[in-house]
C-alpha positions in Angstrom: 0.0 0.0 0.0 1.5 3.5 -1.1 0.8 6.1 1.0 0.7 10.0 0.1 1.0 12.8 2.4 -1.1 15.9 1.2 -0.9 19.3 2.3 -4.0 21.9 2.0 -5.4 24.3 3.5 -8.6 23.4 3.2 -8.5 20.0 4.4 -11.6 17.2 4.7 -14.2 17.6 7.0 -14.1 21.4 6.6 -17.1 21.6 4.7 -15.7 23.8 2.0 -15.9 22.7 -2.2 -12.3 21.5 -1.8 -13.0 19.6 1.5 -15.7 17.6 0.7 -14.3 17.1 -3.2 -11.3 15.0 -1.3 -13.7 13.7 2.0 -15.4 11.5 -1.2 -12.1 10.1 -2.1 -10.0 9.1 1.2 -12.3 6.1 2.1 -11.8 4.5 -1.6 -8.8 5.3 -2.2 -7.3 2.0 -0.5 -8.7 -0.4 -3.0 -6.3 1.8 -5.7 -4.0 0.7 -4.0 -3.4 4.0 -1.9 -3.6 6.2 1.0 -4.1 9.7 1.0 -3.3 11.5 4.5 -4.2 15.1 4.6 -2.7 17.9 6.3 -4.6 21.2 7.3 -6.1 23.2 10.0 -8.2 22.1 12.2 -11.9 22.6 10.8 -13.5 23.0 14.1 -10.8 26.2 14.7 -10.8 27.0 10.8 -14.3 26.5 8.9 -17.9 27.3 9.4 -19.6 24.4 8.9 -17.3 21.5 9.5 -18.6 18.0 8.4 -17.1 15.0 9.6 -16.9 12.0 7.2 -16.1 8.5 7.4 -12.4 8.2 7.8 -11.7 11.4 9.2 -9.5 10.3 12.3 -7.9 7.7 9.7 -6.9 10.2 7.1 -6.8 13.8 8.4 -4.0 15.2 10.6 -5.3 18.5 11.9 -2.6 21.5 12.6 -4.3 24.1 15.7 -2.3 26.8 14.1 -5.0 29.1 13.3 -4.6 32.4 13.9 -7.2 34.2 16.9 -8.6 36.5 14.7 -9.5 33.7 12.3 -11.0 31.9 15.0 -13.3 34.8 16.4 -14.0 35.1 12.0 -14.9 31.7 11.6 -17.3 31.3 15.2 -19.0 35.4 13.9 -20.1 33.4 11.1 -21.7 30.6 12.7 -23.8 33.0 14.2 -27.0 34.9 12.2 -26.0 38.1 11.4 -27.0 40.8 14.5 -27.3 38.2 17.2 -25.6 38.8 20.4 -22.8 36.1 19.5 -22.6 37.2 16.1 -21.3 40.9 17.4 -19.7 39.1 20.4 -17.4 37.5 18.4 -16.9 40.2 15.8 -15.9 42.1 18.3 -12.9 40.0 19.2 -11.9 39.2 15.6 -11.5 43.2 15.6 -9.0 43.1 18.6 -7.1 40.3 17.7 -6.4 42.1 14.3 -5.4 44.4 15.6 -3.1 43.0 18.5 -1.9 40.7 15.3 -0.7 43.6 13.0 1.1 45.1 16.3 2.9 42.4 16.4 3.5 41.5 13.0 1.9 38.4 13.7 0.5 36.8 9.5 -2.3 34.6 10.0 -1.4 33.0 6.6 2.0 32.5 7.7 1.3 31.1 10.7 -1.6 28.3 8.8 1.8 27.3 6.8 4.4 27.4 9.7 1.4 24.4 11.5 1.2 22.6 7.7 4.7 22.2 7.7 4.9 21.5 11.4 2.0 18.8 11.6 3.5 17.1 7.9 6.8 16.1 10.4 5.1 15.4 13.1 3.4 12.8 11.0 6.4 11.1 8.9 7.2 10.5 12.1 5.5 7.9 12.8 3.4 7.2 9.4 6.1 6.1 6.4 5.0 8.2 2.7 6.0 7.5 -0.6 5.1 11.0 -2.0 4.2 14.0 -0.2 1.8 16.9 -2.6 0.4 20.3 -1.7 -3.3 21.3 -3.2 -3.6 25.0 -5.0 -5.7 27.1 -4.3 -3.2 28.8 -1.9 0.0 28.5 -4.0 2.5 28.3 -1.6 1.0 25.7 -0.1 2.7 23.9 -3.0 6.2 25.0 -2.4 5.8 24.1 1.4 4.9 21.0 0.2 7.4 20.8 -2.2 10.1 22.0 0.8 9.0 19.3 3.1 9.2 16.5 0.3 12.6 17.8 -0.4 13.8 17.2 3.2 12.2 14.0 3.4 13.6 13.3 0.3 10.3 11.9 -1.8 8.7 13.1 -4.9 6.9 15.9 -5.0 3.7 15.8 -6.6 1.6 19.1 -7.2 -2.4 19.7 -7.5 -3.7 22.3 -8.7 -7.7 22.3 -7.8 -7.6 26.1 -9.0 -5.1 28.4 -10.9 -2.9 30.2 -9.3 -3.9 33.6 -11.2 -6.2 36.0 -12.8 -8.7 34.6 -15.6 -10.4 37.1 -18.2 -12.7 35.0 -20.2 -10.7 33.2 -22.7 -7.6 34.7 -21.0 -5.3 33.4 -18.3 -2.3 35.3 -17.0 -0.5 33.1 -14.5 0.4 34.3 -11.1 4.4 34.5 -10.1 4.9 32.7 -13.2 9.0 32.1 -12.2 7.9 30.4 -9.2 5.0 28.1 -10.6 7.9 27.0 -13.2 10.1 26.2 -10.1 7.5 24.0 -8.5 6.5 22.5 -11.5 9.9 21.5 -12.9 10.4 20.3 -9.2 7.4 17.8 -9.3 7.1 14.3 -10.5 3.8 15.6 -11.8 0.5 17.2 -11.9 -2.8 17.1 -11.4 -5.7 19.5 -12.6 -9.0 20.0 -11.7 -10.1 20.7 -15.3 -8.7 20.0 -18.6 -8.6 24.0 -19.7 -6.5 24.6 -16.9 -4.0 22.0 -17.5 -4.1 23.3 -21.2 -3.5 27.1 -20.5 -0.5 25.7 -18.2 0.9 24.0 -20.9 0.5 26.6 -23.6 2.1 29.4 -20.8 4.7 26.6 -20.9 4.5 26.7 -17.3 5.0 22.5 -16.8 7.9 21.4 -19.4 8.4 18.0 -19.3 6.5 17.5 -16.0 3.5 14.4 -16.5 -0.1 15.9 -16.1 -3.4 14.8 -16.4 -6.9 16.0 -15.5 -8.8 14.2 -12.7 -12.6 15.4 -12.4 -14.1 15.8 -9.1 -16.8 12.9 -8.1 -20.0 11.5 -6.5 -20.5 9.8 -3.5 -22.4 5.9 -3.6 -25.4 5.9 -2.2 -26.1 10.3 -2.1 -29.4 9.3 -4.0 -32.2 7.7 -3.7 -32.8 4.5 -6.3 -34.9 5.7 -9.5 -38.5 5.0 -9.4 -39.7 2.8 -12.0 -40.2 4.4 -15.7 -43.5 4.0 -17.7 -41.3 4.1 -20.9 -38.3 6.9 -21.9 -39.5 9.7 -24.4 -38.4 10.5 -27.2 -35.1 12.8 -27.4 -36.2 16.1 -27.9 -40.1 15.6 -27.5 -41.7 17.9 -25.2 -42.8 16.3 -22.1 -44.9 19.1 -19.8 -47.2 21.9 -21.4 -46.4 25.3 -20.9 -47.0 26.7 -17.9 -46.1 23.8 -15.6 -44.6 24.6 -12.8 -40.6 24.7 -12.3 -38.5 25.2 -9.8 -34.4 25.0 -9.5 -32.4 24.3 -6.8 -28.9 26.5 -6.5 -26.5 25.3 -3.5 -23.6 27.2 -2.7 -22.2 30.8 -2.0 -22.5 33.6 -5.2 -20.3 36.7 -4.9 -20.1 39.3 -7.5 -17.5 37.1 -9.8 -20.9 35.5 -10.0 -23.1 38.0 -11.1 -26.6 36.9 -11.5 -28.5 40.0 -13.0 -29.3 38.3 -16.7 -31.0 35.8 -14.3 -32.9 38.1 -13.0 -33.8 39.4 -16.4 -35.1 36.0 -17.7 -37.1 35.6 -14.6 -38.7 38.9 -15.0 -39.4 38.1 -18.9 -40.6 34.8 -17.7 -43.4 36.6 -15.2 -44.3 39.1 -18.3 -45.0 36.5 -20.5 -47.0 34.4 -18.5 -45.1 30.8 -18.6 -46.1 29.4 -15.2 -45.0 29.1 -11.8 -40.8 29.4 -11.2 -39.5 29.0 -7.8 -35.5 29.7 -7.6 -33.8 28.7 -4.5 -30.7 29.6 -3.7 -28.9 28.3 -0.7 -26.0 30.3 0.8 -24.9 33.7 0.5 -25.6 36.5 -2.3 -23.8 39.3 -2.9 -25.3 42.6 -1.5 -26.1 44.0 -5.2 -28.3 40.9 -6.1 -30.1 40.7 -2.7 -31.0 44.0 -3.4 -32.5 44.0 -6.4 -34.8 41.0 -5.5 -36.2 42.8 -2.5 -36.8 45.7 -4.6 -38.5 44.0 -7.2 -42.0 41.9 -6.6 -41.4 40.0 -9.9 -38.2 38.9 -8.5 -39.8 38.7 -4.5 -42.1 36.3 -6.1 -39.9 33.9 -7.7 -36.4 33.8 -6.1 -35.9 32.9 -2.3 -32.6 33.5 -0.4 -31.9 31.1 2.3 -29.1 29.9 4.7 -26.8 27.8 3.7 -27.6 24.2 4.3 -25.9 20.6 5.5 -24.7 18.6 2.4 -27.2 15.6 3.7 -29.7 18.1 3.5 -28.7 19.5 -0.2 -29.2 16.0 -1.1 -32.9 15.7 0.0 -33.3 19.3 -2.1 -31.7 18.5 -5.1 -33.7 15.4 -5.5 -36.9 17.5 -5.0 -36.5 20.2 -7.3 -37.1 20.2 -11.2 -33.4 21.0 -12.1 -30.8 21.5 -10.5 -28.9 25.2 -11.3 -25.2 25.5 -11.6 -23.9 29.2 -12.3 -20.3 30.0 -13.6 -18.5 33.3 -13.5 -18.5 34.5 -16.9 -14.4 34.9 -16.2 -14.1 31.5 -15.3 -13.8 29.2 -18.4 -11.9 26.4 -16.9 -13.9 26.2 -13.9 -15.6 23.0 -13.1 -18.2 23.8 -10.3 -18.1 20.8 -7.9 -22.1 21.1 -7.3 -22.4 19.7 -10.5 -20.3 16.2 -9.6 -21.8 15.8 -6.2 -25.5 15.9 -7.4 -24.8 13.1 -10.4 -26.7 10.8 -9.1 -29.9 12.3 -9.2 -32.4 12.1 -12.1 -32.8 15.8 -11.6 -31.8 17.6 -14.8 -29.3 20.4 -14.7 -29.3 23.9 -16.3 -25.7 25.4 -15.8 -25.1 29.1 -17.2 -21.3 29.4 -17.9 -19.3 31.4 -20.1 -19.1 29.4 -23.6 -16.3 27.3 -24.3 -16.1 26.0 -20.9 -15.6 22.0 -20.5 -18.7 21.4 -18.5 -21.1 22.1 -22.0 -19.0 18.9 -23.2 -19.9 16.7 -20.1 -23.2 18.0 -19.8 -24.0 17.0 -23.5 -22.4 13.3 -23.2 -24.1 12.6 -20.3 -27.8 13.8 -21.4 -28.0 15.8 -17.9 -29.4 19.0 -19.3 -29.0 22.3 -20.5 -25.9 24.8 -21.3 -26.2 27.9 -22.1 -24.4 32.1 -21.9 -24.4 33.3 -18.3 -23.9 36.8 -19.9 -27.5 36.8 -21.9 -30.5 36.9 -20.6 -32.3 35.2 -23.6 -30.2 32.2 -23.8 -30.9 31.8 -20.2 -34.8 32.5 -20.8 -35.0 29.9 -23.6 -33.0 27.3 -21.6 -36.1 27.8 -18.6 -38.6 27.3 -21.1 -36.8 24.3 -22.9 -36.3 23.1 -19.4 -40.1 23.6 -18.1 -40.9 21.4 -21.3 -38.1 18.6 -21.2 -37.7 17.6 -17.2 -39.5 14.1 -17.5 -37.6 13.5 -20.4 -34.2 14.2 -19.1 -34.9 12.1 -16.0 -35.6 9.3 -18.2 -32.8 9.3 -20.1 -30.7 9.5 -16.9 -31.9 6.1 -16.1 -30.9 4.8 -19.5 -27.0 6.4 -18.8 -25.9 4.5 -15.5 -22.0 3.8 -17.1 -21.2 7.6 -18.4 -22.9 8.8 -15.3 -21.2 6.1 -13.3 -17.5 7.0 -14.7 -17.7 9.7 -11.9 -18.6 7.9 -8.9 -16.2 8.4 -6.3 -14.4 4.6 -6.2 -13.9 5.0 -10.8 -12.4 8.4 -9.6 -10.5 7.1 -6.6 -8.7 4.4 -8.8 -7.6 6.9 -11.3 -5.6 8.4 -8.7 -4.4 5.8 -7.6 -3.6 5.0 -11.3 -1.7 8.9 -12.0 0.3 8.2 -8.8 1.8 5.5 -9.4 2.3 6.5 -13.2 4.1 9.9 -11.9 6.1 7.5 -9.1 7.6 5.4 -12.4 8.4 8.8 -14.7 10.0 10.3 -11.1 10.8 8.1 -8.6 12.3 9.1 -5.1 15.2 11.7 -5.0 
């Protein structure tokens, strides 16, 4: 059994997109023939809705070095906004700030100085064949990178996000010298999409370095077993009239890299018109701009509700409730592939994702008969997907039924073995210093 120690700052069981992406895979991992042991801060100090997971005392190696003011941020925020603990806590986050830049005291620093800390403590007594760091948070990779080097194992890097600034079809890479000095130092790399590890390769930012793309996954078991079919329609045949009702289910935070407001515009064309009854739920927070113009507008008051964020158990019971299932990309953000998408595979519910065009998830969508694709930017594209939608939500859930393989390449132990599979394929191109 080869083992692989992974640094991150957002570890499993912190209930973040990157947490819960690698919570999936630990547990299956073993039957590829690995073990993944992640390092990170502790997600009761460090994350606002921490989510234990099978595994978690097996796999996870928690560092306490979080900073005070990030502990008095991250308990503010488990509070509703105004409460007495909610301004309690604020309060002391303001302090410690303070008392922290006095002192010159870097709560990011300090998260690293405990990564690097807890990753000995643990090769101490647990043997690795490869240690890796996980980007976002580049220096997380050259810590990682530093602490395989003393160890004297490959290196491996993952990149779950680029490390800097996308424009649409544009990427200009972040410290560009030093992402060619991790990479060059790696015995390889993984990417979270396949237009990342492409715009790496065209900035010539990994050389001779092995990559590949590993898609995020599904848990077993998240969904319920379909109900039995009365016979699939017809691809393309309308199955509801107009005016049926429809409602979508959105999990997860938007900020303004988000922006929502041709949304809004196809919902308020969708009230003028007449087409039905449309119920938009969006779980989690929403940038102050959009909140705004929903409580200022009865069309929108009407048809879009703001809630709390919710448990992913929970999400689950939502996601297989709702008509479809909506996925929003920032128009910026080509490469991105939202993780919301993965997690609710397993679920007959169809998916409308608005994304900027050209990104990879219009390619998965189509193969696996999911849903719709269309421009986040225009309102009318987004307006004409609702109405396709309203009419084609039976048919999309039967033709889930009749995709269980392409649907099932994503399910957590297919994804877990081709891990395993990279590893060991970067271990025989680079083997130990």
């Amino acid at each position: 059994m080869a083992r692989a120690l992974i640094l991150s700052l957002q570890p499993p069981g912190g209930g973040g997109v990157q947490a819960r992406r690698y919570a999936k895979l630990l547990p299956h991992l073993p039957a590829a023939g690995w073990e993944f042991h992640v390092v990170g801060p502790d997600p009761r100090l460090d994350a606002v809705t921490p989510e234990p997971f099978p595994g978690q005392e097996r796999f996870c190696h928690y560092s306490q070095w979080v900073s005070r003011s990030q502990r008095c941020a991250i308990r503010k925020n488990r509070h509703r906004a105004g409460t007495p603990l909610h301004l309690w806590y604020g309060l002391r986050q303001l302090i410690h700030r303070r008392l922290e830049q006095l002192a010159g005291h870097n709560p990011q620093t300090h998260a690293l100085k405990g990564l690097r800390a807890m990753a000995l403590e643990t090769t101490a007594t647990i043997p690795f064949d490869v240690v890796a760091g996980i980007c976002p948070d580049f220096t997380v990779l050259e810590v990682a990178r530093d602490v395989a080097g003393q160890l004297g194992k490959p290196f491996i890097a993952i990149y779950d996000d680029p490390c800097g600034h996308r424009e649409k079809g544009l990427f200009h890479p972040a410290h560009p010298e030093r992402q060619l000095a991790v990479l060059a130092a790696a015995a390889g790399a993984v990417f979270a999409s396949p237009l990342t590890l492409q715009r790496y390769r065209e900035q010539g930012l990994l050389g001779a370095t092995p990559a590949s793309f590993l898609p995020d996954c599904f848990e077993v078991g998240n969904a319920p077993p379909p109900a039995a079919r009365t016979g699939p329609a017809a691809p393309g045949e309308p199955t509801a009239t107009v005016g049926a009702p429809l409602t979508l289910f959105h999990p997860g935070n938007l900020g303004p890299w988000r922006p929502i407001e041709p949304l809004l515009e196809a919902v308020r064309r969708w009230e003028r018109e007449g087409h039905g009854e449309l119920r938009i739920l969006l779980y989690g927070y929403l940038y102050a701009a959009a909140r705004t113009a929903i409580r200022s507008d009865p069309c929108l008051r009407n048809a879009i509700r703001v809630h709390a964020a919710v448990s992913n158990e929970r999400s689950h019971q939502l996601a297989e409730a709702a008509d479809a299932l909506l996925v929003l990309i920032g128009p910026r953000h080509t490469d991105n592939l939202p993780s919301k998408f993965f997690e609710y595979l397993p679920h007959a519910t169809p998916v409308l994702v608005a994304g900027p065009l050209g990104n990879p998830l219009q390619a998965i969508l189509e193969d696996l008969h999911k849903g719709l694709y269309c421009d986040i930017e225009s309102s009318s594209a987004i307006f004409d997907a609702l109405v396709a939608l309203q009419r084609q939500t039976s048919g999309y859930r039967d033709r889930h039924r009749l995709n269980p393989d392409a649907i099932g390449a994503y399910a957590a132990p297919q994804v877990a073995r081709a891990w395993g599979a990279t590893f060991d394929r970067f271990l025989v191109a680079r083997p130990s210093p």
